[in-house]
Backbone as CSV, one residue per row, in Angstrom:
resi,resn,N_x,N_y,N_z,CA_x,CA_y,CA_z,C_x,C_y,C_z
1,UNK,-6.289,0.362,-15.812,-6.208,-0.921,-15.110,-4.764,-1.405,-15.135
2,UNK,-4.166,-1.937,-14.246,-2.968,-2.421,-14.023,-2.914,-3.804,-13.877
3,UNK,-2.278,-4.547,-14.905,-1.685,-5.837,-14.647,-0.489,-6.226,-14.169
4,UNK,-0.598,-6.661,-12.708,0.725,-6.950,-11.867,2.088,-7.146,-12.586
5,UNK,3.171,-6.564,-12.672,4.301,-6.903,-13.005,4.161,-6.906,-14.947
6,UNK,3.537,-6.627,-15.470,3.300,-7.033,-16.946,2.741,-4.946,-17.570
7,UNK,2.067,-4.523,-17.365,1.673,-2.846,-17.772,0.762,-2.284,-16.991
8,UNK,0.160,-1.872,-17.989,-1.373,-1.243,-17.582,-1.952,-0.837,-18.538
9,UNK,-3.359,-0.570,-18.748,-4.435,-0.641,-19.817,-5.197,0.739,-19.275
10,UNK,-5.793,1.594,-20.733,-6.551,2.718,-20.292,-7.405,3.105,-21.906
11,UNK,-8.375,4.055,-21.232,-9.200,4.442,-22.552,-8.938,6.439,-22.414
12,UNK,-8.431,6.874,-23.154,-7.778,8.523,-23.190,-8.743,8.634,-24.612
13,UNK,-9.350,9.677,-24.248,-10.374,10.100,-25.657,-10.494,9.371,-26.359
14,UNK,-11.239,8.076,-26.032,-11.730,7.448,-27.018,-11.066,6.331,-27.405
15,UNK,-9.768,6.659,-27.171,-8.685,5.691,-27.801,-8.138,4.507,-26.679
16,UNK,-7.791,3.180,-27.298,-7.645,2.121,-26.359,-6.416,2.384,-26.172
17,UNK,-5.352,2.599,-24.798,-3.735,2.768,-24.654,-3.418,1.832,-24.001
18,UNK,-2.085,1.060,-24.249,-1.315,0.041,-23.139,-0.490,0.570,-23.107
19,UNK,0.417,0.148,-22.074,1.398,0.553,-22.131,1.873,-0.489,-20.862
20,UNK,3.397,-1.218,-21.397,3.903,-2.652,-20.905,4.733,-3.061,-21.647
21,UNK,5.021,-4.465,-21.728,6.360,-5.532,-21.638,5.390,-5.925,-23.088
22,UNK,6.597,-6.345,-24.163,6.550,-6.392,-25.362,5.573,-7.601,-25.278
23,UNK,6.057,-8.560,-24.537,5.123,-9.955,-24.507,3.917,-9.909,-24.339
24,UNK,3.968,-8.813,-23.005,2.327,-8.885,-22.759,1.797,-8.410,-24.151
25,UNK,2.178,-7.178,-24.418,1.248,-6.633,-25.819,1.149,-7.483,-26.644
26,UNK,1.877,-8.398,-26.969,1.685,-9.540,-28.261,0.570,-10.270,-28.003
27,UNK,0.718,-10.676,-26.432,-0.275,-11.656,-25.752,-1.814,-11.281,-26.252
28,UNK,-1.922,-9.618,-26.044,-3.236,-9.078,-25.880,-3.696,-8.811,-27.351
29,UNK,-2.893,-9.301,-28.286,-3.094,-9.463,-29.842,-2.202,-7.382,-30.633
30,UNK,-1.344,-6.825,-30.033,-1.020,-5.591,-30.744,-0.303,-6.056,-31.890
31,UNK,-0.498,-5.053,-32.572,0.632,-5.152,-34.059,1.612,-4.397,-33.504
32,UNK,3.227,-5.365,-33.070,4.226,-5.068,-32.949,5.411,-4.836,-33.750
33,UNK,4.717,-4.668,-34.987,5.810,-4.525,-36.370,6.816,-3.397,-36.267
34,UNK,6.624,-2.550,-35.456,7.854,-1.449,-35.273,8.811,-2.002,-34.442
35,UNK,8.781,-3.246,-33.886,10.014,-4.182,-33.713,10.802,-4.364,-34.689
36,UNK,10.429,-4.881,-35.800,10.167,-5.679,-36.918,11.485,-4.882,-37.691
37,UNK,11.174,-3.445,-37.623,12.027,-2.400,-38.689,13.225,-2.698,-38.187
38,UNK,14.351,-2.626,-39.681,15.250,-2.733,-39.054,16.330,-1.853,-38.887
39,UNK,15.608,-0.628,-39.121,16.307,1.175,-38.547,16.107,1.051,-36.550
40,UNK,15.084,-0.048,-36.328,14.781,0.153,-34.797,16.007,-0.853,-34.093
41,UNK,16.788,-0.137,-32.825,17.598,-0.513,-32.201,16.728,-0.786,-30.667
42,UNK,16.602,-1.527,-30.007,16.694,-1.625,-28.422,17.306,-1.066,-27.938
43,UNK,16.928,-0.076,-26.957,18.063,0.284,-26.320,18.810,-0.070,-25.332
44,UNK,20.220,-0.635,-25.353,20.553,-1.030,-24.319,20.930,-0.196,-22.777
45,UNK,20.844,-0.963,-21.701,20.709,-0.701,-20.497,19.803,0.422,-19.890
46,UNK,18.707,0.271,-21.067,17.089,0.736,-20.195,16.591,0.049,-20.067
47,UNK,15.207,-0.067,-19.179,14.027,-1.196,-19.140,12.880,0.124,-20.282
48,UNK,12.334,-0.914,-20.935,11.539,-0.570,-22.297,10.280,-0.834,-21.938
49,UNK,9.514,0.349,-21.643,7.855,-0.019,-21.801,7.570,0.410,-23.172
50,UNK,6.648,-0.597,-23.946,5.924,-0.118,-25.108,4.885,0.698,-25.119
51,UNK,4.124,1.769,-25.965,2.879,2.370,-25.880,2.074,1.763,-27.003
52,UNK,1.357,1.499,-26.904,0.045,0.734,-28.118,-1.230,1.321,-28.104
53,UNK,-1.479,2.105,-29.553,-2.271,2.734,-29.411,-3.669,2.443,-30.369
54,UNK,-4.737,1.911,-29.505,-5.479,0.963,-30.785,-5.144,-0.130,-31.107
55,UNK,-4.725,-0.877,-30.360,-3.706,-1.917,-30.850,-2.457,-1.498,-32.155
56,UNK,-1.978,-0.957,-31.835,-0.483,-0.467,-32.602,0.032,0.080,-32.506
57,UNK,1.561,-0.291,-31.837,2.545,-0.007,-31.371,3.212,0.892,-31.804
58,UNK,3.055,2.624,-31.073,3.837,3.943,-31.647,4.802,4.224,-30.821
59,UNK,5.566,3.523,-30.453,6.398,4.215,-29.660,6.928,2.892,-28.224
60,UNK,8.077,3.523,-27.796,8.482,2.926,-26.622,9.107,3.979,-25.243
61,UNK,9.158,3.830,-24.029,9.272,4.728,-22.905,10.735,4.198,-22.489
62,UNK,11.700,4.576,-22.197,13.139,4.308,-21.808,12.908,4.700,-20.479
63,UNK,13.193,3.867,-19.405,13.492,3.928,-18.001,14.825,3.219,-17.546
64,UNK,15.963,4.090,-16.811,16.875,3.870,-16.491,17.233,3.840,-14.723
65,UNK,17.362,3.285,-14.500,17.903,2.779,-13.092,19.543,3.485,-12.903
66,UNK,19.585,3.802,-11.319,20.127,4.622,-11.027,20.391,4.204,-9.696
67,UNK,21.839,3.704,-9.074,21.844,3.218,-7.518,21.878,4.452,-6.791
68,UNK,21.834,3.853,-5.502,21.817,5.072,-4.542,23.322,5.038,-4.163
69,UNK,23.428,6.533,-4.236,24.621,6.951,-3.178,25.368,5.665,-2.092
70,UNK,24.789,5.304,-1.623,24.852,4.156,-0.083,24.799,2.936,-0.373
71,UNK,24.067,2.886,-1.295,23.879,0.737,-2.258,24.504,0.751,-2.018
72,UNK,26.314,0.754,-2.352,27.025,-0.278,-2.425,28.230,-0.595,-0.846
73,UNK,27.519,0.370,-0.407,28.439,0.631,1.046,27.272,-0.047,1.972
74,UNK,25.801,0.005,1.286,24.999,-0.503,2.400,25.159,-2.305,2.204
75,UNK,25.586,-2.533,0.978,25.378,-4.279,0.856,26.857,-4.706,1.181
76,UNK,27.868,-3.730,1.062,29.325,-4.356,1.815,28.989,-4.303,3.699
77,UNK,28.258,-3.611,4.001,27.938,-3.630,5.589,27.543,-5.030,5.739
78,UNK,26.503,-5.553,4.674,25.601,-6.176,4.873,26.221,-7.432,4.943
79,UNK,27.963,-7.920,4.167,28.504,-8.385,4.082,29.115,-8.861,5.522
80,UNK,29.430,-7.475,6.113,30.880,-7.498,7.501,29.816,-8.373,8.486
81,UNK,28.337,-8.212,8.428,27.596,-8.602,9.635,27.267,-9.694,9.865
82,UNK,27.840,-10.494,8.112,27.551,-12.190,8.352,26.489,-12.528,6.786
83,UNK,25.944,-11.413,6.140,24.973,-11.930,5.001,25.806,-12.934,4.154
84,UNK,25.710,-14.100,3.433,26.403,-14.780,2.700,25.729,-14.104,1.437
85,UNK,24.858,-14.657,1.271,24.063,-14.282,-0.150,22.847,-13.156,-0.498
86,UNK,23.497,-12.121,-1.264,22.906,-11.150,-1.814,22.311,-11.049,-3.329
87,UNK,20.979,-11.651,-3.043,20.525,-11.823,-4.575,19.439,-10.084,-4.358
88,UNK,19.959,-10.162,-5.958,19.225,-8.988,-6.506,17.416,-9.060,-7.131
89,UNK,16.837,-9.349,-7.188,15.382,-9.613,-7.492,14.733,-8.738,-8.145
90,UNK,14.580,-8.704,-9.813,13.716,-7.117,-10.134,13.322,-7.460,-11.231
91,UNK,12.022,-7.145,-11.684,11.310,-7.099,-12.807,11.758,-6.320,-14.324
92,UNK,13.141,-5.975,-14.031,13.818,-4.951,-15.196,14.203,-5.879,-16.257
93,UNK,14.555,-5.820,-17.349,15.618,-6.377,-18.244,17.076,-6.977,-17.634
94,UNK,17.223,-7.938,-18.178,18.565,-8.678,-17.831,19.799,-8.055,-17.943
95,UNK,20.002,-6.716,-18.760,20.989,-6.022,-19.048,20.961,-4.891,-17.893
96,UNK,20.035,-4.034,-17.889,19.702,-3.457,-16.520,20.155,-4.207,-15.481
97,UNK,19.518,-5.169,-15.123,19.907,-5.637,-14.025,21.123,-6.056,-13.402
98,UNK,22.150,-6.866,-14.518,23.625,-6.691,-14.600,23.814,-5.296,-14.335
99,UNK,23.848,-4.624,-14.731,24.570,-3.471,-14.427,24.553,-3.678,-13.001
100,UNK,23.600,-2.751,-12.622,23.306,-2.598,-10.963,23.828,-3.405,-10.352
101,UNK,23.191,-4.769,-10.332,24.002,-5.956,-9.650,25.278,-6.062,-9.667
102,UNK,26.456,-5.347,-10.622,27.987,-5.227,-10.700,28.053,-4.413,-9.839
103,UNK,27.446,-3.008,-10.101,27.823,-2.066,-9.195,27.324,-1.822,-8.054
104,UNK,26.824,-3.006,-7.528,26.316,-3.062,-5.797,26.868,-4.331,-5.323
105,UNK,27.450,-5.122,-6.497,28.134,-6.371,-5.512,27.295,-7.331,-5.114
106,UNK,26.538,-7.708,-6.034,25.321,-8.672,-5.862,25.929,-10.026,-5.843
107,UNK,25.571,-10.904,-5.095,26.054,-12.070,-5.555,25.499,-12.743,-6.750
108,UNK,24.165,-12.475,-6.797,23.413,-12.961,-7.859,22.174,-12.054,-7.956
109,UNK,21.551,-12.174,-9.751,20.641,-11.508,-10.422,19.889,-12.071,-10.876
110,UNK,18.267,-12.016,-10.193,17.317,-12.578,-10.879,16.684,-11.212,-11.919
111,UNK,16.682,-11.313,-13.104,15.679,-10.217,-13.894,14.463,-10.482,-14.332
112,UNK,13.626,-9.821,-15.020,12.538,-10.025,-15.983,11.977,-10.875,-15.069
113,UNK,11.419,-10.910,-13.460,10.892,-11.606,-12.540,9.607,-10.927,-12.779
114,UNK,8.514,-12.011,-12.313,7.335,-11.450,-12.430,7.035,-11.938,-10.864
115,UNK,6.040,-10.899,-10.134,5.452,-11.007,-8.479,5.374,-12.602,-8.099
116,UNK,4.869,-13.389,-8.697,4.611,-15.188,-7.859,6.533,-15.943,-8.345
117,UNK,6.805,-15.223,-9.085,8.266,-15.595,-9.417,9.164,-15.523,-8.263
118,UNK,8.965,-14.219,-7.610,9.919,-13.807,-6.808,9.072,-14.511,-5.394
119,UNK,8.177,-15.189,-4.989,7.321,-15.726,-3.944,8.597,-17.164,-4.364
120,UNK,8.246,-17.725,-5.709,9.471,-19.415,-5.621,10.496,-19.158,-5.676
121,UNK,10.855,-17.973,-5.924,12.932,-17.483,-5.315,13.028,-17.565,-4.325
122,UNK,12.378,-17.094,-3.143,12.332,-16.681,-1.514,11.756,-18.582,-1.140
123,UNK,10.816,-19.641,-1.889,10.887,-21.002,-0.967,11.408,-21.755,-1.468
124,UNK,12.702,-21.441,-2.834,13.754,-22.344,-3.221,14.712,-21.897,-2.118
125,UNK,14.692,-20.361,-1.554,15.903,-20.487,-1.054,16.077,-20.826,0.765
126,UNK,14.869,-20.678,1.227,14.375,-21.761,2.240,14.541,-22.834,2.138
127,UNK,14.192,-23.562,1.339,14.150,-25.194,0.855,15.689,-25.221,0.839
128,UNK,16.654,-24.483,0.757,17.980,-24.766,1.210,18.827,-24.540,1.945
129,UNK,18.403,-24.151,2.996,18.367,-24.014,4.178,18.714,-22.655,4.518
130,UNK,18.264,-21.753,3.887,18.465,-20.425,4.343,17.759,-19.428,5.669
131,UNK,18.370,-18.578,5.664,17.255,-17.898,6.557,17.006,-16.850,5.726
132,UNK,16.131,-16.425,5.100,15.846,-15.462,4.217,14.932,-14.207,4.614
133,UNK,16.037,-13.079,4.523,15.200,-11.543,4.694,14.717,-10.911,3.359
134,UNK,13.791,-10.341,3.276,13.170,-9.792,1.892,13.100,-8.240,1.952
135,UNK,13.770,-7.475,1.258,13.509,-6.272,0.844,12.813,-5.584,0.078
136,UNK,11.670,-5.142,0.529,11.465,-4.249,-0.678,10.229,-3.108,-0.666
137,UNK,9.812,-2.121,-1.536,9.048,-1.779,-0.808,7.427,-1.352,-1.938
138,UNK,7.257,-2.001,-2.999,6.014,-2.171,-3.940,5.146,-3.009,-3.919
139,UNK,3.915,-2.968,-4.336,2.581,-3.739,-4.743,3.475,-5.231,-5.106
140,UNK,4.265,-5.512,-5.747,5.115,-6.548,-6.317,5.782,-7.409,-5.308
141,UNK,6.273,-6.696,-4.372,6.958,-7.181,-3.160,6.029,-7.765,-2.307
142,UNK,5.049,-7.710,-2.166,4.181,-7.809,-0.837,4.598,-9.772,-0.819
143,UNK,3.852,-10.178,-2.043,3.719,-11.733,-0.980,5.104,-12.365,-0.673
144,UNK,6.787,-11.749,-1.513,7.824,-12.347,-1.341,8.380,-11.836,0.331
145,UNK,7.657,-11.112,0.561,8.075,-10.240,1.953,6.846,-10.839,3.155
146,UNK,5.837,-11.368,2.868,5.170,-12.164,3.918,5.762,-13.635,3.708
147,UNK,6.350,-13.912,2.778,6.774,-15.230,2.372,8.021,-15.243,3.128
148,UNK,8.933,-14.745,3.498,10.250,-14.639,3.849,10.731,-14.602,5.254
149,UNK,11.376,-15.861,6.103,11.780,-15.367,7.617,11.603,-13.997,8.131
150,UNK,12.001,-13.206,7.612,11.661,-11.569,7.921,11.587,-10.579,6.083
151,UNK,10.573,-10.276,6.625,10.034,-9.068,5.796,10.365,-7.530,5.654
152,UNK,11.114,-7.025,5.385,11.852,-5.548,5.814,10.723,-5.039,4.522
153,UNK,9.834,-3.734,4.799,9.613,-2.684,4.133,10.597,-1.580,3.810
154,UNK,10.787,-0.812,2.740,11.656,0.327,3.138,10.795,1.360,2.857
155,UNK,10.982,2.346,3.736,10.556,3.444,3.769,8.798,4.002,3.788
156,UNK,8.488,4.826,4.939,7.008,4.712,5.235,6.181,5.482,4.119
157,UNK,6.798,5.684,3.011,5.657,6.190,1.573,6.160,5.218,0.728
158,UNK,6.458,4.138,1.041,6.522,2.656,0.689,4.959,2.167,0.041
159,UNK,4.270,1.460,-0.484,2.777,1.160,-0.807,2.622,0.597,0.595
160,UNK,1.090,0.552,0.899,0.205,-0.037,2.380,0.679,-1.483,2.264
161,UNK,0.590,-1.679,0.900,0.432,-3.638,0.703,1.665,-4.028,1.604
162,UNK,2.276,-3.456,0.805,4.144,-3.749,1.408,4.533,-3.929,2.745
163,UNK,3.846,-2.674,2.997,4.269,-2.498,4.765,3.374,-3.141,5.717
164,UNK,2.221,-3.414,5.399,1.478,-4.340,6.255,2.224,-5.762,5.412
165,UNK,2.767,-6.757,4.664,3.036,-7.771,4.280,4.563,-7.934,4.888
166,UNK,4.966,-7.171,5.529,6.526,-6.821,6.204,5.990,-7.395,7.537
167,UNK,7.565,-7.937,7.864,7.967,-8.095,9.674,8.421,-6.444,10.322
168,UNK,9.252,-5.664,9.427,9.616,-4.854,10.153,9.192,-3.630,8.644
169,UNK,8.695,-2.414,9.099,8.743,-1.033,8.519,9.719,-0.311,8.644
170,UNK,10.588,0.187,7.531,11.348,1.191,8.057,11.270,2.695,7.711
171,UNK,11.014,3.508,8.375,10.613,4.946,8.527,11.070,5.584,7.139
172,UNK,12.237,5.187,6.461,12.806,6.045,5.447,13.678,4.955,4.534
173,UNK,13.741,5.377,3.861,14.912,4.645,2.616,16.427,4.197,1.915
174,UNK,16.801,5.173,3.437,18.607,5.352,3.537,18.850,3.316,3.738
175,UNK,19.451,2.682,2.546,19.714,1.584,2.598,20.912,1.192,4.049
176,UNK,21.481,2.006,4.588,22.145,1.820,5.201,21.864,1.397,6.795
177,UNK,20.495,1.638,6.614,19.321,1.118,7.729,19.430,-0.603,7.722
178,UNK,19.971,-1.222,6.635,19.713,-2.711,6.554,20.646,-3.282,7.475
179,UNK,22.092,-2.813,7.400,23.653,-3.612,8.647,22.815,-3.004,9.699
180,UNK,22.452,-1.665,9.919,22.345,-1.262,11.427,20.838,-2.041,12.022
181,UNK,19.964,-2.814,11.152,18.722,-3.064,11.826,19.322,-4.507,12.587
182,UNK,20.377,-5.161,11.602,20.847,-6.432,12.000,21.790,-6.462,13.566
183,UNK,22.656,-5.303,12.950,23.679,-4.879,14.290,22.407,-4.476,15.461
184,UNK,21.649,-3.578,15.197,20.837,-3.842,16.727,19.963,-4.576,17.214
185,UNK,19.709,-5.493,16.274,19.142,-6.547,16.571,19.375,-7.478,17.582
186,UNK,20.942,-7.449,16.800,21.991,-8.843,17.869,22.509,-8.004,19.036
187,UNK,22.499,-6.498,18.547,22.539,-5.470,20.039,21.376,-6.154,21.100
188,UNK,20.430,-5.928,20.847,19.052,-6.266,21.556,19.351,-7.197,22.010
189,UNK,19.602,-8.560,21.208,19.885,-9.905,21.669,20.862,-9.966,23.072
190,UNK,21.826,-9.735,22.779,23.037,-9.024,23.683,22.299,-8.989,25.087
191,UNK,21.597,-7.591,25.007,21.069,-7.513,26.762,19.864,-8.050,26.979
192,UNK,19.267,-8.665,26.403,18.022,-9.111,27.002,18.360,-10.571,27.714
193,UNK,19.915,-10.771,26.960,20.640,-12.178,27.834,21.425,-11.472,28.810
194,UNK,22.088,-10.781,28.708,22.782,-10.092,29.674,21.433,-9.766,30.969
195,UNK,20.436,-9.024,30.759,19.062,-8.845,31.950,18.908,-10.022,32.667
196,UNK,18.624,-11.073,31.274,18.314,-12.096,32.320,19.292,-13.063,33.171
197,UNK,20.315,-13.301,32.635,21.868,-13.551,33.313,21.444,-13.058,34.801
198,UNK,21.716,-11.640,34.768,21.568,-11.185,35.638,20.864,-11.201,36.807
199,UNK,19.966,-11.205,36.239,18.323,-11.333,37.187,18.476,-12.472,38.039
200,UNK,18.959,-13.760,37.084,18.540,-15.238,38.050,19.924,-15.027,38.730
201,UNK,21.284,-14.670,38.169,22.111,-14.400,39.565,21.782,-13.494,41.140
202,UNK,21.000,-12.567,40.384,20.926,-11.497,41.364,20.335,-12.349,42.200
203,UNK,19.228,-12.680,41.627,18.207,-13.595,42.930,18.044,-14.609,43.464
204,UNK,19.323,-15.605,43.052,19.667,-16.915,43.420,20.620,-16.409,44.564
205,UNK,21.619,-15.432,44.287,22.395,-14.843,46.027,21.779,-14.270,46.409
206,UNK,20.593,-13.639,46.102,20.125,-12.663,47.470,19.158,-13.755,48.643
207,UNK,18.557,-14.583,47.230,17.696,-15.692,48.333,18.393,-16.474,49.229
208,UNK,19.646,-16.921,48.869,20.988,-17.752,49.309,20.708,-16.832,50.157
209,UNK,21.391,-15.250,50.746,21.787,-14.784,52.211,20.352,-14.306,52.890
210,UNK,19.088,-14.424,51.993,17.658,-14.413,53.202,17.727,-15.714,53.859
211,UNK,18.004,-16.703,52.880,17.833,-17.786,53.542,18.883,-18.180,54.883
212,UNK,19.768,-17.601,54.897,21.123,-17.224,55.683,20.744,-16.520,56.866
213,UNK,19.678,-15.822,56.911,18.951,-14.893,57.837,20.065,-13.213,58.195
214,UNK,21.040,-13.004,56.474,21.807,-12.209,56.620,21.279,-11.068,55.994
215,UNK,19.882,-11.086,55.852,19.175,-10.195,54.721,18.325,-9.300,55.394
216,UNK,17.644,-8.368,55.839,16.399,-7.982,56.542,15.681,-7.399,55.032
217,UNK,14.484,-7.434,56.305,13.428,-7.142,55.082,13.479,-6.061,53.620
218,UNK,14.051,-4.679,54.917,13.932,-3.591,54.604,15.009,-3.422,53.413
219,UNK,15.919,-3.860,53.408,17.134,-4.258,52.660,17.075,-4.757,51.374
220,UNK,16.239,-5.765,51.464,16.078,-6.474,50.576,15.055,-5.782,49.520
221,UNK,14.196,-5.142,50.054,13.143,-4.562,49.202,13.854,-3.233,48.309
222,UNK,15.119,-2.948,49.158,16.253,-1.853,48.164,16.756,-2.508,47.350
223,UNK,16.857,-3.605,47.630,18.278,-3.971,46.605,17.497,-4.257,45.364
224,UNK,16.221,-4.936,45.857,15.036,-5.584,44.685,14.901,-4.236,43.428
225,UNK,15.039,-2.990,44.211,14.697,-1.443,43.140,15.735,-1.467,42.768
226,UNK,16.986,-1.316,43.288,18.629,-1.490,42.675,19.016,-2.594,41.164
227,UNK,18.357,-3.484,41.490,18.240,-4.380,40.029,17.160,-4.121,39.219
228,UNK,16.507,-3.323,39.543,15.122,-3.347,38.415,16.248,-2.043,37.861
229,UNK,16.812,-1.381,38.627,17.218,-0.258,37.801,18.671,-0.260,37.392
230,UNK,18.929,-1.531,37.892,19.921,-1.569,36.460,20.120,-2.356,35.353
231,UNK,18.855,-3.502,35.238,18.405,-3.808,34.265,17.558,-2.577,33.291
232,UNK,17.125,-1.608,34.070,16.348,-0.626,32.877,17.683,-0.112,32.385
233,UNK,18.808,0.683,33.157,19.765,1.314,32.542,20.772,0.669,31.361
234,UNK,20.851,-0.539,32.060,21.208,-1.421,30.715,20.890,-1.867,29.050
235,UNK,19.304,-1.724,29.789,18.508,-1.215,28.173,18.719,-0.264,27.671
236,UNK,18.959,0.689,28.195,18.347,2.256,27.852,19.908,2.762,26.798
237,UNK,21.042,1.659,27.092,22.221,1.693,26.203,21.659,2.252,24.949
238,UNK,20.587,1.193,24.831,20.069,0.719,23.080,19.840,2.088,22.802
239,UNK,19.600,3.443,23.209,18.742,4.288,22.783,19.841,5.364,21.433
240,UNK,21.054,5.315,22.388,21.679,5.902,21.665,22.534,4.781,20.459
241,UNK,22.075,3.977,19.995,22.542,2.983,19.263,22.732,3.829,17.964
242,UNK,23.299,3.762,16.818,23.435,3.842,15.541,23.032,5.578,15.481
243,UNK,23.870,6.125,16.407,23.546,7.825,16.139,24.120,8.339,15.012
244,UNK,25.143,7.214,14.711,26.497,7.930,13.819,25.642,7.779,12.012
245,UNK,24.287,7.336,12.232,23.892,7.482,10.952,23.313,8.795,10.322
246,UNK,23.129,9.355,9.194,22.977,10.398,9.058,22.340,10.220,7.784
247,UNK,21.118,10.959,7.306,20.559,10.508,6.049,21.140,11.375,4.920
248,UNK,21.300,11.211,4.077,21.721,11.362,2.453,21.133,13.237,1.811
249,UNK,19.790,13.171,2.139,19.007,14.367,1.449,18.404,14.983,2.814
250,UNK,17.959,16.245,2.890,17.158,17.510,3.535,15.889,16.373,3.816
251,UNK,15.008,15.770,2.890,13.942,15.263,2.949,14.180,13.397,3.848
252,UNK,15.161,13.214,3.435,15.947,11.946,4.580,15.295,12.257,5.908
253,UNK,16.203,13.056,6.024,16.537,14.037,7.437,15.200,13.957,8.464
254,UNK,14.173,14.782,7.466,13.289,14.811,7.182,12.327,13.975,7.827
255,UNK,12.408,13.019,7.222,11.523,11.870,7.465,12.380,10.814,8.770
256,UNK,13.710,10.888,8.966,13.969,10.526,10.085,13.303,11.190,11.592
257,UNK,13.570,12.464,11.356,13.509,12.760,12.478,11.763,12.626,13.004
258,UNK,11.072,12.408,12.119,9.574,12.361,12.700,9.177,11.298,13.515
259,UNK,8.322,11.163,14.430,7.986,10.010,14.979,7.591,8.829,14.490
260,UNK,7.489,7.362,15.372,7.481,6.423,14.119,5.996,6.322,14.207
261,UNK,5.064,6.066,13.784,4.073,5.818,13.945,3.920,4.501,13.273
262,UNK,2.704,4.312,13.225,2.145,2.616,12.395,2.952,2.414,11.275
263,UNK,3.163,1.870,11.284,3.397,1.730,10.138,3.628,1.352,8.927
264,UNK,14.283,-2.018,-6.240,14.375,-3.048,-6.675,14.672,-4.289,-5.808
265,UNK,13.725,-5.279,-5.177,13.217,-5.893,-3.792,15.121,-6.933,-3.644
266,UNK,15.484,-6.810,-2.928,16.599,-7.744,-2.931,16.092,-8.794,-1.631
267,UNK,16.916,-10.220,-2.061,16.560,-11.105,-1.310,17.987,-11.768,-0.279
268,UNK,18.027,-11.270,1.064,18.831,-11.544,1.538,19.321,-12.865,2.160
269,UNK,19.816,-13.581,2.172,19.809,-15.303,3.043,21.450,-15.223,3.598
């Protein structure tokens, strides 16, 4: 059994196992006295799950965090395109989380967040007038990512929760997908004003010279296909948009190139 953001609970031959955040185990009554020793060090800059076995604590699991290749080139993009504030959001240890957050250029680090925690990070930072995008892609993320102006999933073996609780899915995990979703966004924006610009000029002079009686029928019904098709060609710019991206691993690649079908959380404002 899994308790959101806190461990998980199991019965292995007989025997009762947790395994989680020191608090929770205290909570659930374990004897945590192998804290207690004072040969035992914490280790710094892992996140520490405990194992409790029977209620008593044999042991602890060291998990270390590791940025990607692209983090820190994907959150300076994220910078050039206008993001002011790059908060980091993660359920790790406060020392963990510093790290990373130095070496990705975070503006700020929330740690040791638990799932409804990170839901009042995302409507404090509304409540000040933000526009807030949510990243992320776990069971944990889901309600801060339906909670948020836009919802970004990453990557489509992302959890279901996630990606249905998202505005947008993204096919794969190359962070560098985050500047280019924004850049074609305001790409998009771009011609769909540019189409319509167009459109009410096109057809405010063409009606001007029917009304002129300088137009014939036959004429007019060309020129009418002449603007439908260069409002499509104008779209069709978008297609080759962001070719110059290229994914990281064989399995990237991979998962880019397939069709799209259906489909640590940072909080952007």
């Amino acid at each position: 059994e899994e308790v959101a953001g806190l461990g998980v609970s199991a019965r292995l031959n007989g025997d009762e196992v947790w395994v989680g955040r020191s608090t929770w185990l205290r909570e659930r009554g374990a004897d945590m006295s192998l804290l207690a020793n004072p040969d035992y060090q914490e280790p710094e800059g892992l996140s520490t799950l405990y194992v409790v076995k029977n209620r008593r604590c044999i042991g602890w699991i060291g998990l270390e965090d590791r940025t990607r290749p692209e983090a820190r080139a994907a959150l300076d993009g994220l910078r050039e395109v206008g993001v002011r504030v790059l908060t980091m959001v993660t359920g790790d240890r406060a020392s963990v989380a510093r790290r990373v957050g130095r070496e990705m250029g975070c503006t700020d680090v929330r740690a040791e967040v638990l799932p409804h925690q990170k839901l009042e990070l995302v409507d404090q930072l509304k409540a000040r007038g933000h526009r807030v995008a949510v990243v992320g892609d776990g069971v944990n993320d889901a309600p801060a990512l339906a909670a948020g102006h836009l919802g970004i999933a990453m990557g489509a073996a992302g959890s279901d929760v996630a990606i249905h609780s998202a505005s947008i899915a993204l096919m794969n995990n190359d962070l560098r997908r985050l500047p280019f979703l924004i850049r074609l966004s305001r790409a998009t924006t771009r011609v769909i004003w540019q189409n319509l610009l167009f459109g009410v000029a096109y057809i405010v002079a063409l009606e001007t010279i029917a009304v002129m009686g300088y137009l014939p029928a036959m004429l007019a019904a060309i020129l009418h296909t002449v603007a439908s098709a260069i409002v499509i060609f104008n779209s069709a710019r978008l297609v080759r948009f962001g070719e110059h991206l290229e994914s990281h691993s064989p399995a990237g690649r991979e998962t880019a190139a397939r069709p799209a079908g259906p489909t640590p959380a940072p909080a952007l404002a």
